[in-house]
C-alpha positions as CSV (number, residue, x, y, z in Angstrom):
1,X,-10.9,6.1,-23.9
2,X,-7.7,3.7,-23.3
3,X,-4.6,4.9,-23.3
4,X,-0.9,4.0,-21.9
5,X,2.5,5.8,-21.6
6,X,5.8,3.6,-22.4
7,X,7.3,4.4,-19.2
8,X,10.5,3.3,-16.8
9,X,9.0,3.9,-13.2
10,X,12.3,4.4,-12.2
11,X,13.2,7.4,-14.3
12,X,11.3,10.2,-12.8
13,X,11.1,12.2,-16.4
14,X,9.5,9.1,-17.6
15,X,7.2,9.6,-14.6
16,X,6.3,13.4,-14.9
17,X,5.8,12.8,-18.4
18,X,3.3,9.8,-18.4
19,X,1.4,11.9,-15.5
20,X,1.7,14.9,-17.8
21,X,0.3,13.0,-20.6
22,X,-2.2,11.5,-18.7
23,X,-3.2,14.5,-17.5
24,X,-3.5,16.2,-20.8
25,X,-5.8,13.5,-22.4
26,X,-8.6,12.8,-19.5
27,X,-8.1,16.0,-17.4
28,X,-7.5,14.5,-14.2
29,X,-6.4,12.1,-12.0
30,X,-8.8,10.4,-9.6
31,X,-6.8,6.7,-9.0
32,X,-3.6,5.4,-8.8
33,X,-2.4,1.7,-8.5
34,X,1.4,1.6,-8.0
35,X,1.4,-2.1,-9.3
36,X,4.5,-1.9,-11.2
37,X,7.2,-4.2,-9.5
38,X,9.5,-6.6,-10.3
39,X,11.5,-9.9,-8.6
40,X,14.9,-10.9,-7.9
41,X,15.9,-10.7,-12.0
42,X,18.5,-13.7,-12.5
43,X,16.8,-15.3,-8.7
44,X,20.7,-15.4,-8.1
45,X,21.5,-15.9,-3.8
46,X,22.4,-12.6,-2.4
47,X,26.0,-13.8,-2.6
48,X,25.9,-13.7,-5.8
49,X,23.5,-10.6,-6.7
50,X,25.1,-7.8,-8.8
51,X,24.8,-4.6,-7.6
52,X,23.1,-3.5,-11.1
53,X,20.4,-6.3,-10.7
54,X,19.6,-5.0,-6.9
55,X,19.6,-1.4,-8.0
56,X,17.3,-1.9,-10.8
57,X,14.8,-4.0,-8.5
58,X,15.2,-0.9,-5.9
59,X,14.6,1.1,-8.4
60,X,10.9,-0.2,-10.1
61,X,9.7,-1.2,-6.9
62,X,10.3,1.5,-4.6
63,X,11.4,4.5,-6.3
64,X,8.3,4.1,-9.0
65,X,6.3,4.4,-6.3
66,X,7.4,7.5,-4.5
67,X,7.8,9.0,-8.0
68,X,4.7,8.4,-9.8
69,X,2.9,8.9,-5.5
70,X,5.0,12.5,-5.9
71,X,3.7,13.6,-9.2
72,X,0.0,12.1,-8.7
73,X,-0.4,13.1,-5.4
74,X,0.0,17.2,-6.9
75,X,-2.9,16.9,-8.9
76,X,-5.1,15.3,-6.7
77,X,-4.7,17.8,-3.5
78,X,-5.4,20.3,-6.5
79,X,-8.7,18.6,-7.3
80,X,-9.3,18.1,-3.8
81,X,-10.0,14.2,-3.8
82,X,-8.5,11.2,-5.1
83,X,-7.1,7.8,-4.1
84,X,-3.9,5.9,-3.7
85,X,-3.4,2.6,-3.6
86,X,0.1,0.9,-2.8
């Protein structure tokens, strides 16, 4: 029973539809592993950092996890159990 969504963690419609998805094919949601992240990109020093590279690190690593912890989190209190793991 695999299956995967092609999905940007930092796009929340991306996010709402992978959970949707998800949902649609197994039912429910009893785990999720925010393990998506991602390093410094080019490794530049801060000095030289763009402000695109930074936003796009901010983005994968913290707002994918407050979106797909948002949208998971729903179904679980609806179920009544479940877990998170950061």
């Amino acid at each position: 029973m695999e299956r995967f969504c092609v999905t940007d963690v930092a796009q929340e419609a991306d996010v709402e539809n992978c959970v949707a998805e998800t949902l649609a094919h197994f039912g429910r949601i009893d785990l999720l592993c925010n393990n998506a992240g991602i390093a410094g990109g080019d490794y530049s020093t801060a000095q030289d950092q763009s402000l695109e590279t930074w936003q796009k690190i901010i983005g994968v690593n913290l707002y994918g996890v407050m979106l797909f912890t948002k949208y998971v989190s729903r179904q679980m209190v609806e179920q009544g159990q479940g877990a998170i793991v950061n």
